[in-house]
N, C-alpha and C positions, 0 to 999 in steps of 0.2 A: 504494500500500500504506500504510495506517494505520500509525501506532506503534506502537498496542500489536498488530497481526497480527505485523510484522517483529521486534520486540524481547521478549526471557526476562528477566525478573528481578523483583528488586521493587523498588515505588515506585511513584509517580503515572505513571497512564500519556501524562498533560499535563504530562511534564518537560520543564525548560528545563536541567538540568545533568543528565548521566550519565554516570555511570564504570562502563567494563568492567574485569572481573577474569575471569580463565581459570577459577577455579575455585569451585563450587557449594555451599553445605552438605552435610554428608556428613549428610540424615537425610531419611528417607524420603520425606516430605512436599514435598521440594523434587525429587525424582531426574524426574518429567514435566513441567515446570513447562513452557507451552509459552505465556506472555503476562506483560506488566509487569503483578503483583499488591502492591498495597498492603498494605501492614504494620501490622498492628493491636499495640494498645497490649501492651507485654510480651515482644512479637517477638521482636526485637532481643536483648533480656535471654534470652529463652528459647532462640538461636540461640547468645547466647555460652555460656550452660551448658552447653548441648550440643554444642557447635563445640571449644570451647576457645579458648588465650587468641588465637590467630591471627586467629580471625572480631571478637573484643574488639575489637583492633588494628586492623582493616578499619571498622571501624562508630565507633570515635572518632575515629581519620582523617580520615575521612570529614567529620564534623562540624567536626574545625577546620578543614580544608577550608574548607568556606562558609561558616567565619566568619571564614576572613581572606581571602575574595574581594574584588573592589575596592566598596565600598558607591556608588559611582556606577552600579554595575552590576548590583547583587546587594542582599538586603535581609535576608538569613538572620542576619546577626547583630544587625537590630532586633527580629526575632522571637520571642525567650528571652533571659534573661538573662548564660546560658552555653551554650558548646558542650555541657555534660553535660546541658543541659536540652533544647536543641535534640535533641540523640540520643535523648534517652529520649521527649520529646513530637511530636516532629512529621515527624527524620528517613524517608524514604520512606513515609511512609503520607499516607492523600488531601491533594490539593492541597498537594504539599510542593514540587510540582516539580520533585523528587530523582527519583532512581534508579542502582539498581544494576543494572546489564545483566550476564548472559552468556555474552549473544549480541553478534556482529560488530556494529560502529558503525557506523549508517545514515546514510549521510551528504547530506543533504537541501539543505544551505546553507540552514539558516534559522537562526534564531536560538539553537538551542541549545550549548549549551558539552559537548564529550565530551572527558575523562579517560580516559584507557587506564593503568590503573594496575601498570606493568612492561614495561619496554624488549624483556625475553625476551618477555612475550604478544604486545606490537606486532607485534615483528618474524616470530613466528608469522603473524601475520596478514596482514601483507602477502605473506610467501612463500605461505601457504596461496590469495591472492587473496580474501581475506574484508575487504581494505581497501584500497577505490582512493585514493589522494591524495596527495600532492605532500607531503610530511614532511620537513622542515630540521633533522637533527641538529644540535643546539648546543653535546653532546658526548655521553660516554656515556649519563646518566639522560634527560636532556632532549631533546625535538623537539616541532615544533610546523608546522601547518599553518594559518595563520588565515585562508585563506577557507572553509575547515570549520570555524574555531572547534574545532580537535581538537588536543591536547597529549597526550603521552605524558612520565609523570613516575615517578621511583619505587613500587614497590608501595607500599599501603598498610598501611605498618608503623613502626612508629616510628624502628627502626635506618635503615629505606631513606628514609623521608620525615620527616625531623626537621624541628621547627620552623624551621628555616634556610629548609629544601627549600620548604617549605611558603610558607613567603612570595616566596620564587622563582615557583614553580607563580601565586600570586596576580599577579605581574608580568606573565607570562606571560600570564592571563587577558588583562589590563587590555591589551597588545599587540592580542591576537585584535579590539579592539573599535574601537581607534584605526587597523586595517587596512581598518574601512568607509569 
């Protein structure tokens, strides 16, 4: 099965990072979404106006995110100047390598990095059996499985995933690689 047949969301359907989140925009346009669809310029902007400040939160997350990945690994922060450029220019749309799934993590063992962003959606997902794999709580926010390269970290929100969290999460990554 292809990636983009198994996986919902937006972004490059040739992502090398994706984060699930449980829940969808609430606006029309996204309620059948049945493949990873890339993001055209304005998106994002037009998702926060209509979302509110929640989906805000999710989509600049996001961006510091990959910009405090380990740059031996990752190169989203030689790509813009800032996180706010990288989110408005090039997060999830073509050849970003991003994505936002959500739908269940496919878990391939290949090279890509999956984010599950919320302990509660995780653990939905494993009871539901929507995710096989070996997950090491490290405490409440944090687990990690690095031969999927799959971490489960605070939602993305600023209150759950503050810049602390966030360089944590980046630690993390940099484990998942030094486990090849």
């Amino acid at each position: 099965m292809s990636k983009a047949a198994s996986n919902i969301g937006f972004g490059d359907p040739a992502f090398t990072v994706a984060v699930y989140i449980a829940n969808v925009p609430a606006m029309p346009q996204y309620t059948n979404l049945s493949t990873v669809t890339s993001c055209v310029d304005g998106q994002i902007a037009s998702i926060n106006q209509a979302c509110g400040n929640g989906w805000r939160k999710v989509f600049n997350v996001y961006a510091k995110v990959l910009f405090a990945l380990p740059s031996e690994y990752y190169q989203f922060a030689k790509l813009a100047p800032t996180w706010q450029h990288y989110r408005d220019e090039q997060l999830l749309q073509p050849n970003s390598q991003t994505a936002l799934l959500f739908s269940p993590p496919v878990l391939n063992n290949n090279n890509t990095l999956h984010i599950i962003a919320g302990r509660t959606y995780a653990k939905a997902l494993l009871q539901q059996g929507h995710l096989k794999c070996q997950l090491q709580w490290l405490d409440e926010e944090f687990a990690i499985d690095k031969v999927n390269k799959l971490i489960v970290c605070p939602y993305f929100d600023y209150r759950q995933l503050s810049n602390i969290k966030i360089a944590r999460l980046s630690q993390l990554v940099a484990q998942c690689f030094v486990a090849e």
